[in-house]
C-alpha positions as CSV (number, residue, x, y, z in Angstrom):
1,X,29.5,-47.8,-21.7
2,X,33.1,-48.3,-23.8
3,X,35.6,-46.1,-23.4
4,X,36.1,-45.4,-26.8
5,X,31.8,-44.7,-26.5
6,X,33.1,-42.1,-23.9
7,X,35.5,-40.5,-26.0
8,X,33.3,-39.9,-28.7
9,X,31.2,-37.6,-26.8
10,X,30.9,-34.0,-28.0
11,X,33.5,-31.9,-27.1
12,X,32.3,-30.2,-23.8
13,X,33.3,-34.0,-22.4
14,X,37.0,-33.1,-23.0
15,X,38.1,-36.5,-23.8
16,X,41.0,-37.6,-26.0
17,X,41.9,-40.8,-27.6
18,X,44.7,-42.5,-28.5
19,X,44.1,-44.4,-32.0
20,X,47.5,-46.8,-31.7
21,X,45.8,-48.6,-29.1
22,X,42.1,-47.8,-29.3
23,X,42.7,-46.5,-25.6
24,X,40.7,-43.3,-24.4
25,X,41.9,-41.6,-21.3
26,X,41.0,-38.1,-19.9
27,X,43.0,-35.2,-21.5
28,X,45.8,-34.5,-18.9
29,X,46.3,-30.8,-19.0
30,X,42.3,-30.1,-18.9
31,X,39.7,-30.6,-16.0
32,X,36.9,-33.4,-17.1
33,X,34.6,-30.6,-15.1
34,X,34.8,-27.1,-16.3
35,X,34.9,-25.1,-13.2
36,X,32.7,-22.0,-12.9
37,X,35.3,-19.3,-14.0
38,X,35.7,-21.0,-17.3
39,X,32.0,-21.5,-17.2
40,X,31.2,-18.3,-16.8
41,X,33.7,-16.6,-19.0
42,X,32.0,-18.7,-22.0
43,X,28.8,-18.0,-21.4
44,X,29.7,-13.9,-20.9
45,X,31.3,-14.4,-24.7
46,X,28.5,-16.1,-25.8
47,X,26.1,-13.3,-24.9
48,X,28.2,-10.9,-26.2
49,X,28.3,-12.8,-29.4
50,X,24.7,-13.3,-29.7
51,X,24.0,-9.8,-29.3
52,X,26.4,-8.4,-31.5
53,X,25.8,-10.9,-34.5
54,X,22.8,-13.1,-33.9
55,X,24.4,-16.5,-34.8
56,X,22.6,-19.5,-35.9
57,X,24.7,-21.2,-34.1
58,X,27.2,-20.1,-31.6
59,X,29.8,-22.5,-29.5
60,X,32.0,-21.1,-27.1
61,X,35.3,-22.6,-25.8
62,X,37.6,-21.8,-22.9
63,X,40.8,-23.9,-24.1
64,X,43.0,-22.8,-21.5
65,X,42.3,-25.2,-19.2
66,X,40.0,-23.1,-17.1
67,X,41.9,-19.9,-16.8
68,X,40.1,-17.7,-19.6
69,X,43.0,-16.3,-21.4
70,X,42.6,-18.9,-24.8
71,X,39.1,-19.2,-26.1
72,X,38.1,-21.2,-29.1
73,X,35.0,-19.8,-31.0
74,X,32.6,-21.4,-33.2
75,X,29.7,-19.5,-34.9
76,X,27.1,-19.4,-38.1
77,X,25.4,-16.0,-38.8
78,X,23.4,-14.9,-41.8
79,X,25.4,-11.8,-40.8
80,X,28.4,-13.1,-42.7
81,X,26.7,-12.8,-45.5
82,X,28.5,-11.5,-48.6
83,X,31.6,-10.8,-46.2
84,X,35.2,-12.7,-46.7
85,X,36.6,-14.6,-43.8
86,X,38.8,-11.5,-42.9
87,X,35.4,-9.6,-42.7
88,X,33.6,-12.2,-40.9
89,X,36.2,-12.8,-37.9
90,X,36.9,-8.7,-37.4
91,X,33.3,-8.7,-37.0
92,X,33.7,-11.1,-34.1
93,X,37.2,-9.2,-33.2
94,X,35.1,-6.1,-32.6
95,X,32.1,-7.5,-30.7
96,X,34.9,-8.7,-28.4
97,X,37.4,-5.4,-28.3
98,X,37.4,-5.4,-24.7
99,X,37.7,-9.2,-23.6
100,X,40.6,-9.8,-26.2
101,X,42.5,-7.7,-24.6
102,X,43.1,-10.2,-21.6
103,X,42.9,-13.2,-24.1
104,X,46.6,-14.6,-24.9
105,X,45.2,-16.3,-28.1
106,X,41.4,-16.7,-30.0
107,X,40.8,-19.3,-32.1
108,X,38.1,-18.1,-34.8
109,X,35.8,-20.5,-37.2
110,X,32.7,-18.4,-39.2
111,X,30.7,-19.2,-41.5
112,X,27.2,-18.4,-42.9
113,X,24.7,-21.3,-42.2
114,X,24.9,-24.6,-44.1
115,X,28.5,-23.2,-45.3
116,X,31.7,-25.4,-43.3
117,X,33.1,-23.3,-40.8
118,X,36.7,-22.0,-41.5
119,X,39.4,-21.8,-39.0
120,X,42.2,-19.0,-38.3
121,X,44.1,-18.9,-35.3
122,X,45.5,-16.0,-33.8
123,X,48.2,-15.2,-31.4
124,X,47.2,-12.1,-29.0
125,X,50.0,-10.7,-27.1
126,X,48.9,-9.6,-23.5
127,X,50.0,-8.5,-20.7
């Protein structure tokens, strides 16, 4: 397998490449295996999610590197329904109240099914 075949993987591979040189090469700052803190931290906002919303579709990030305090969230719900995108992310804001208070930033993309998924980032000051 190419390397550029490798970096085209999904994203849970974590690979980058460089398109000068058609050169891919593991991204430096994050693990090529999740360890089981990140792991686990994206699948406990996952199950929050899925309660609290019922996505469609649901994707969970940890893009911190592995410590948990920047998540990257990716989710379809027939919940969004009718709502703006301001309405559609506090929805996901509330359902995760408690765990964004230890998050130093939340990157947000919603969307009802068969609709693109939008992106806001947000900065979250913690302590």
């Amino acid at each position: 397998e190419s390397p550029i075949t490798n970096a085209v993987r999904i994203a849970s591979t974590r690979w980058s490449v460089s398109i000068n040189n058609n050169i891919s090469r593991p991204c430096t700052n994050i693990s090529s295996q999740p360890d089981l803190k990140q792991v686990e931290g994206e699948q406990h906002i996952s199950n929050i999610l899925k309660d609290a919303i019922s996505p469609s579709f649901l994707e969970v990030r940890d893009i911190s590197g592995g410590c948990g305090s920047m998540y990257e969230i990716l989710i379809q719900s027939n919940s969004f329904k009718g709502k703006s995108i301001i309405q559609q992310h506090r929805m996901v804001k509330e359902a995760l109240a408690e765990e964004i208070k230890n998050m130093h930033g939340l990157t947000i993309r919603t969307s009802i099914p068969n609709v693109p998924l939008t992106v806001v980032k947000e900065g979250i000051a913690a302590c």
